[in-house]
C-alpha positions, 0 to 999 in steps of 0.5 A: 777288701780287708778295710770292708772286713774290718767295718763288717768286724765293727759292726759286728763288735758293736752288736751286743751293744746296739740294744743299749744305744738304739736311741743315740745317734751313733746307733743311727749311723751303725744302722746306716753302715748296715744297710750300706748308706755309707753317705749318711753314715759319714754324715752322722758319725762324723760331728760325734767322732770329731767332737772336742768334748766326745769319749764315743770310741764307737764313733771315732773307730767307725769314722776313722775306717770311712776316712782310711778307705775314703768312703763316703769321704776323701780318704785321710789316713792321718785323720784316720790314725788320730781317731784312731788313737782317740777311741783307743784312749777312750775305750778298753774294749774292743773297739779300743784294741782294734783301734789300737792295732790299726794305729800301730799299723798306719805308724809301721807304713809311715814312720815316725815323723809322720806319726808324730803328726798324728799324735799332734792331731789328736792331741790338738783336734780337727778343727784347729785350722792351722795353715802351714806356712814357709816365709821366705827371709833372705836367699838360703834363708827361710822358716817353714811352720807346721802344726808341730812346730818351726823347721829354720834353714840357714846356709844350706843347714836345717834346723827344727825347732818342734813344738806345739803352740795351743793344747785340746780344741785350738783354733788358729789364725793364719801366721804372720811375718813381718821385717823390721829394718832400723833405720840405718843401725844395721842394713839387713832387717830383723824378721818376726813370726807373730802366731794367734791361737784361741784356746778353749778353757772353762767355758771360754776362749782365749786368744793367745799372742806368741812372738817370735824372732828368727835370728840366723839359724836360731828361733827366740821367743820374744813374747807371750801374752793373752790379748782377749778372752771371750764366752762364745766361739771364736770368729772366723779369721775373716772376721777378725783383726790381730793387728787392732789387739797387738803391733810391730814397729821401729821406733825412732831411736831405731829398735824393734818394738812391740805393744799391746793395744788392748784399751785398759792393758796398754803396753810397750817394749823393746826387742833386744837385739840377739 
């Protein structure tokens, strides 16, 4: 009851206003609101409050409403607080302070950690296709990966390591583990975690390549490069193959390396042991 209060307050708010924005699309879904198709609403607000490039706190205020109470969509009261501290960025105005003072709300229910996953959220945007993902290394040993980084446990111990790894409008693609065993120089395999993400920047995208070791209760960077750009979306990850771009392997001699595949940029090297 008091979030239909809310939406009634919004609509009110946006009033004085409707005037100069009756031929935007947010209008149509305020109108939508008003006349209680809350379908449609959802259906026209969402695309403009999501946007990576939208400054319409309108939009991202009303929408966060619709997911916080689950109208019209399933309820997400973490999207609702990432939309929530996007049109409180986006706007002084009223829907930036009632936007401001529901976030403050949601992160009293919920704690830090789980604000902080919001902030993430808004940060990075909604359609960063990031999948959590706990690989499982050895008995007690194991690295678990969300979207705010690595969490190591080792021997009973739990150690995090935050962290994020793409900025506005990152796109990933599912995380990779691969165990490297050498060849008799030790009998317990080295374990490697591999995270691709596409990165938006001046009109384009990149693909981003970070690798990294997990060594005992202790997470290494090993390596960091831009494999691809390209001018148009990325493909899905369906649609796309890694491994044709970069490769993991033990070389004869016995040692981890990587290289890059990549015509023209070919190269290769060894991962030191830690």
């Amino acid at each position: 009851m008091r979030r239909a209060r809310v939406l009634v307050a919004a609509l009110a708010m946006v009033a004085p206003v409707t005037e100069a924005v009756a031929q935007t699309t947010t209008a149509d879904g305020l109108v939508a609101l008003a006349r209680g198709d809350y379908d449609a609403a959802a259906r026209i607000l969402k695309p403009i409050a999501e946007s990576e490039t939208s400054s319409d706190s309108a939009a991202q205020f009303l929408m966060a409403t619709l997911y916080e109470v689950g109208r019209s969509v399933p309820m997400d009261r973490l999207r609702a607080c990432a939309l929530y501290q996007r049109a409180a960025m986006n706007s002084e105005g009223p829907f930036g302070a009632q936007a401001d003072r529901l976030m403050r709300a949601l992160f009293r229910a919920h704690g830090v950690e789980w604000f902080a996953n919001c902030q993430a959220l808004a940060n990075i945007g909604f359609d960063h296709q990031f999948e959590p993902v706990t690989f499982d290394l050895a008995p007690g040993h194991s690295v678990a990966w969300e979207l705010m980084g690595a969490t190591i446990t080792y021997q009973g111990q739990t150690k995090p390591f935050p962290g994020r790894l793409g900025g506005r409008g990152a796109v990933f693609l599912p995380l990779q583990h691969t165990a490297l065993r050498s060849n008799g120089v030790s009998p317990f395999p080295r374990h490697f975690v591999e995270v691709f993400v596409w990165q938006p920047a001046n009109g384009q995208w990149g693909l981003f390549w970070h690798l990294f070791e997990v060594v005992r209760d202790d997470l290494v960077t090993v390596a960091q490069e831009e494999l691809l750009k390209r001018s148009s979306r990325p493909p899905s990850a369906d649609a796309f193959e890694p491994r044709t771009l970069v490769r993991l392997r033990t070389t004869d001699a016995g040692d981890a390396e990587w290289q890059i595949l990549v015509p023209g940029r070919e190269r290769r090297e060894t991962i030191k042991r830690r």
